[in-house]
OpenMM code with the backbone's topology and positions (N, CA, C; nanometers):
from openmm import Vec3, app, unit

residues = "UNK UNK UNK UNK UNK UNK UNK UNK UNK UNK UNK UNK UNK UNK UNK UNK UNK UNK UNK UNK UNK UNK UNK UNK UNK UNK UNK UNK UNK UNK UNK UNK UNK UNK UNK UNK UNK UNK UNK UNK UNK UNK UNK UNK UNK UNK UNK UNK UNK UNK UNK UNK UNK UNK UNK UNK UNK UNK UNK UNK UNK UNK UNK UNK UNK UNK UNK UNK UNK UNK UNK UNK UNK UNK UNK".split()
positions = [
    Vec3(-0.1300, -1.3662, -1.7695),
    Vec3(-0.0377, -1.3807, -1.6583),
    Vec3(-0.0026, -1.2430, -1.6042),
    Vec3(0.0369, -1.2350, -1.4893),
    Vec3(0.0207, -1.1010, -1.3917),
    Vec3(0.1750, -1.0639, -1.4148),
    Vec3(0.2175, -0.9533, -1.3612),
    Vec3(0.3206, -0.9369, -1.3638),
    Vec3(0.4289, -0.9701, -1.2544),
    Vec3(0.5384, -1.0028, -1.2022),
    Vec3(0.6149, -1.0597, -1.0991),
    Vec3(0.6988, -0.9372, -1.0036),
    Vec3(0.6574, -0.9347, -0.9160),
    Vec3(0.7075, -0.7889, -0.8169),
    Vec3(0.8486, -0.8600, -0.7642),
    Vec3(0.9142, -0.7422, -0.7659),
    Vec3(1.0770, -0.7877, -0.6868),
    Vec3(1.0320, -0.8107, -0.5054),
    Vec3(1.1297, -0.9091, -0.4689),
    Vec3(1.1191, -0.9059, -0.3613),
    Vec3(1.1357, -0.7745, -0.2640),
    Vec3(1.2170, -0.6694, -0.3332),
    Vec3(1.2422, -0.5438, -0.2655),
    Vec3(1.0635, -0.4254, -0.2617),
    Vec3(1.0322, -0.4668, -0.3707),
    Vec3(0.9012, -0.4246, -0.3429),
    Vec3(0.7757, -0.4631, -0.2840),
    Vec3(0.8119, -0.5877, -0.2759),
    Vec3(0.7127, -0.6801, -0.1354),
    Vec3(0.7691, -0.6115, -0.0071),
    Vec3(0.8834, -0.6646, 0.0487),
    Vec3(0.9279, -0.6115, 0.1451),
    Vec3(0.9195, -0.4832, 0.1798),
    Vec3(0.8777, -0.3430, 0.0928),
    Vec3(0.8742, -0.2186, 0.1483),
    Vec3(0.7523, -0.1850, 0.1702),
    Vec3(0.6697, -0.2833, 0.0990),
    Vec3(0.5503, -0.2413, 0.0742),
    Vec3(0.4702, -0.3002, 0.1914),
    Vec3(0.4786, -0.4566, 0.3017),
    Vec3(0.5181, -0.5589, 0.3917),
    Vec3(0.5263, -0.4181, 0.5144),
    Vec3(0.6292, -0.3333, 0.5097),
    Vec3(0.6446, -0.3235, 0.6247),
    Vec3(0.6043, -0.1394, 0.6125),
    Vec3(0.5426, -0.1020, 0.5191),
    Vec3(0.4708, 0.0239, 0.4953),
    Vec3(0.3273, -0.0352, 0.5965),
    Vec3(0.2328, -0.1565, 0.4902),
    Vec3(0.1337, -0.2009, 0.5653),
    Vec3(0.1140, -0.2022, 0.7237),
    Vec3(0.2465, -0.2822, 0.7946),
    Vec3(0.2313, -0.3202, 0.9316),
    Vec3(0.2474, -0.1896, 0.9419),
    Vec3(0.3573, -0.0621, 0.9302),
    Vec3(0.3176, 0.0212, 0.9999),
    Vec3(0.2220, 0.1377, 0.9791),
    Vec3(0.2030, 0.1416, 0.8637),
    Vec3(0.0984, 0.2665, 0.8801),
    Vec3(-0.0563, 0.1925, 0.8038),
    Vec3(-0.0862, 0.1221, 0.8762),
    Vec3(-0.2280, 0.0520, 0.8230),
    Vec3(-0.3548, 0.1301, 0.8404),
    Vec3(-0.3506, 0.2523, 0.9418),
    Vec3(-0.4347, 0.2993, 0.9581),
    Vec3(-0.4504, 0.4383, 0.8585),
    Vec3(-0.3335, 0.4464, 0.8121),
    Vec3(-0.3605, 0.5516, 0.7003),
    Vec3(-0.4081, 0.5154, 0.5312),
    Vec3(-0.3884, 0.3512, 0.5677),
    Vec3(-0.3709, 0.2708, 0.4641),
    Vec3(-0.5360, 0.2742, 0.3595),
    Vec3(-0.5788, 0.2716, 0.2685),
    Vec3(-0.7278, 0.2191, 0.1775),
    Vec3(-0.7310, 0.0799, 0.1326),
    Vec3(-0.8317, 0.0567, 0.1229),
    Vec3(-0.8693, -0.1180, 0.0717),
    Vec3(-0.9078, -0.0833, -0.1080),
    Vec3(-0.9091, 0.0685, -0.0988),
    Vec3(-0.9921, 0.0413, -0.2546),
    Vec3(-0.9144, 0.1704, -0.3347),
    Vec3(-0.8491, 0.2806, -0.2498),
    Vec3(-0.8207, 0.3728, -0.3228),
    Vec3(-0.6651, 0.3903, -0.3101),
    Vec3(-0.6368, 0.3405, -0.4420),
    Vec3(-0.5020, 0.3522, -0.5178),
    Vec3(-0.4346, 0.5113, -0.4486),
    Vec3(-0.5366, 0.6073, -0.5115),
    Vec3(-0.4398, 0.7283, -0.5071),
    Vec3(-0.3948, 0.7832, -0.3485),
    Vec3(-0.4980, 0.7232, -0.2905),
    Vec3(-0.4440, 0.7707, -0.1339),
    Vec3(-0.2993, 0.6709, -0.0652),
    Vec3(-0.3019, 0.5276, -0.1272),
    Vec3(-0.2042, 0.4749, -0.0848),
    Vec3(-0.0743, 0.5255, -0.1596),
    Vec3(-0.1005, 0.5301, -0.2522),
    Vec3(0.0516, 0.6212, -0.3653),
    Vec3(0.0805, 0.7215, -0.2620),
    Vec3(-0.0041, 0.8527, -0.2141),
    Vec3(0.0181, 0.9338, -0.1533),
    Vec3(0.0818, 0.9216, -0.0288),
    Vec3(0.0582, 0.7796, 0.0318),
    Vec3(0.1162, 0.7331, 0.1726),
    Vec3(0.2403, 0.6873, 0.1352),
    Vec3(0.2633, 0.6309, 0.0700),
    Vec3(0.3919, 0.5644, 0.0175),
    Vec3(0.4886, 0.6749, 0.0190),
    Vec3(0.4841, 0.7904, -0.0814),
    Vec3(0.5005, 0.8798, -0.1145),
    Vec3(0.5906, 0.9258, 0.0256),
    Vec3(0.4786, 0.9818, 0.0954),
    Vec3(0.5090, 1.0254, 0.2321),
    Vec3(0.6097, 0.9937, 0.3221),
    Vec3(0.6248, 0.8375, 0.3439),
    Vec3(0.6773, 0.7480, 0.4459),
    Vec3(0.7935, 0.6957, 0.3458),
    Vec3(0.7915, 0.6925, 0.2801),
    Vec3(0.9265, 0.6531, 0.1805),
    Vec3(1.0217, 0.7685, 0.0594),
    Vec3(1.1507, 0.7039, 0.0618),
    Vec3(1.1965, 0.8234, -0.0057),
    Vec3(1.2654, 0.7911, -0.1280),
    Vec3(1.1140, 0.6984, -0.2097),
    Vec3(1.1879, 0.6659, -0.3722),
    Vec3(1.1508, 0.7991, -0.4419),
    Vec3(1.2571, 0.7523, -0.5090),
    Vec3(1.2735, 0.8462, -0.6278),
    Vec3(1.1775, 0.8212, -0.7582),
    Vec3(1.1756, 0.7269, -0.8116),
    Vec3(1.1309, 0.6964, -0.9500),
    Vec3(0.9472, 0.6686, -0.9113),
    Vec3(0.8916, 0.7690, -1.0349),
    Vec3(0.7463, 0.7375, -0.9879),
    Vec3(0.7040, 0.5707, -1.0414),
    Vec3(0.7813, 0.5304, -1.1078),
    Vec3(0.7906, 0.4063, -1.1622),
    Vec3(0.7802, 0.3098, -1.0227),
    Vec3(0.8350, 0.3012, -0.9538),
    Vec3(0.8549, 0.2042, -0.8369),
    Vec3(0.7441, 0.2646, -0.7103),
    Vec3(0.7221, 0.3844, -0.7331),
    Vec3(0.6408, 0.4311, -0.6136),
    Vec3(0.5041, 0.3742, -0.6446),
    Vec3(0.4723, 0.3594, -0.7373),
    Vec3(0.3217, 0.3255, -0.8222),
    Vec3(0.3502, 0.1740, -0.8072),
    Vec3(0.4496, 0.1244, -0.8379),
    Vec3(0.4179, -0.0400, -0.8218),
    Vec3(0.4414, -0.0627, -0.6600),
    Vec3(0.5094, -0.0009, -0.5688),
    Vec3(0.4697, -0.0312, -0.4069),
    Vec3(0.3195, 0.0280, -0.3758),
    Vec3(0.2796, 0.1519, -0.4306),
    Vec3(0.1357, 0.1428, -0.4020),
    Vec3(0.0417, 0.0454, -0.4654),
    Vec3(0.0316, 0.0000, -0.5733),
    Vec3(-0.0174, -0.1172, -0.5983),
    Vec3(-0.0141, -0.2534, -0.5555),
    Vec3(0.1065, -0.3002, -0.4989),
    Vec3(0.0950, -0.3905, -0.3942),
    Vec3(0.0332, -0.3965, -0.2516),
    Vec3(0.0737, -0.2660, -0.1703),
    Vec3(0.0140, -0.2393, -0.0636),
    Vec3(-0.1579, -0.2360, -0.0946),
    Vec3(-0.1803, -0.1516, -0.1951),
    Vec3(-0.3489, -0.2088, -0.2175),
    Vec3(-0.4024, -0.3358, -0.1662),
    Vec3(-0.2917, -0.4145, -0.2134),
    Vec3(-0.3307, -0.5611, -0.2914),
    Vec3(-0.3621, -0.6377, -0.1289),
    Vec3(-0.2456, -0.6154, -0.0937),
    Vec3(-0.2420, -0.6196, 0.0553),
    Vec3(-0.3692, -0.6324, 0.1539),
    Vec3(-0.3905, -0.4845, 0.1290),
    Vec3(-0.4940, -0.4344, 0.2484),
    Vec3(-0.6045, -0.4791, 0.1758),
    Vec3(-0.6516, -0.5154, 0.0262),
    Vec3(-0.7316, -0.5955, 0.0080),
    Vec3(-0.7590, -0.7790, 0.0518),
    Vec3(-0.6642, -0.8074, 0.0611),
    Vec3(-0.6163, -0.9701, 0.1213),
    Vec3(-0.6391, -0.9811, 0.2934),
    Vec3(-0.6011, -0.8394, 0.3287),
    Vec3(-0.6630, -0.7754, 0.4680),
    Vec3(-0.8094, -0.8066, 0.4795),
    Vec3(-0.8543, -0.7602, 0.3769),
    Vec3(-0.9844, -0.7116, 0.4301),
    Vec3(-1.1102, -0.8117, 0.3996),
    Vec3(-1.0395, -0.8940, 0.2988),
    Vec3(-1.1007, -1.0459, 0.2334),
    Vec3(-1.0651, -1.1280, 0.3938),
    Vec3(-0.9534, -1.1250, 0.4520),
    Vec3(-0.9736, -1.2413, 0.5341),
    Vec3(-0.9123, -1.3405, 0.4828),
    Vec3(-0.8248, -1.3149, 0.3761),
    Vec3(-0.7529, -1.3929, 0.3498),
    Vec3(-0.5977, -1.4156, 0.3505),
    Vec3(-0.5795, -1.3405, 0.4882),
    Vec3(-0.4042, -1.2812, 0.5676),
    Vec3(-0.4941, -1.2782, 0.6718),
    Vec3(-0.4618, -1.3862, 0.7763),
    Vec3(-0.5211, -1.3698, 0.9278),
    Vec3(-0.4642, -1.2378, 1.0108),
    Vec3(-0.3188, -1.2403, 1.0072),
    Vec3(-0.2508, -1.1783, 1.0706),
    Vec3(-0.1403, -1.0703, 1.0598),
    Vec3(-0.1246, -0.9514, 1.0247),
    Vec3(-0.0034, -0.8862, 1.0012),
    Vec3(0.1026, -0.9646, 1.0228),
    Vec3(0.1048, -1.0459, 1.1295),
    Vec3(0.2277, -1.1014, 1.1366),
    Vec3(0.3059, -1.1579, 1.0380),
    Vec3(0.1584, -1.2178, 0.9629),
    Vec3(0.1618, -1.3953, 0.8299),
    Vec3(0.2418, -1.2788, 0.7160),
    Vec3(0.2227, -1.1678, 0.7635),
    Vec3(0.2733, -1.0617, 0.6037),
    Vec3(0.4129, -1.0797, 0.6377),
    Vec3(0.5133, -1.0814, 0.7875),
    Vec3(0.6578, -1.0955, 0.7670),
    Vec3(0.6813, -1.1913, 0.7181),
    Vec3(0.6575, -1.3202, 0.7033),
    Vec3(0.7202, -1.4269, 0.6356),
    Vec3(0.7874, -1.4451, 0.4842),
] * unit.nanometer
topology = app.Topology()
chain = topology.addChain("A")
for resn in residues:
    res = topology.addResidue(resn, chain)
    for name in ("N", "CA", "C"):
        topology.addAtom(name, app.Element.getBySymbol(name[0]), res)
């Protein structure tokens, strides 16, 4: 069984995607940590590593075709 993300880390991670998608990777972890990093101002590398791991997850679900729409990500 996977582990369960807070809703606060969907949501930052949700609206990191819509806006900076073009800086965003489908496959490389360390460049999205680094974006996160950038555009956000957590503190704990603990939480910065699990919003870059979601946003991965993301732009992989992106890129499968299996999220039609940025939009379907606000819900």
């Amino acid at each position: 069984m996977g582990s369960i993300r807070s809703s606060q880390i969907k949501r930052i991670s949700k609206e990191i995607v819509i806006g900076f998608q073009d800086q965003l990777s489908v496959d490389d972890f360390e460049q999205n940590k680094r974006v996160v990093q950038n555009v956000t101002d957590v503190s704990s590398r603990h939480m910065r590593n699990r919003i870059a791991g979601y946003v991965t997850h993301l732009m992989r679900l992106l890129a499968d075709s299996k999220v039609q729409t940025l939009e379907s990500l606000e819900s």
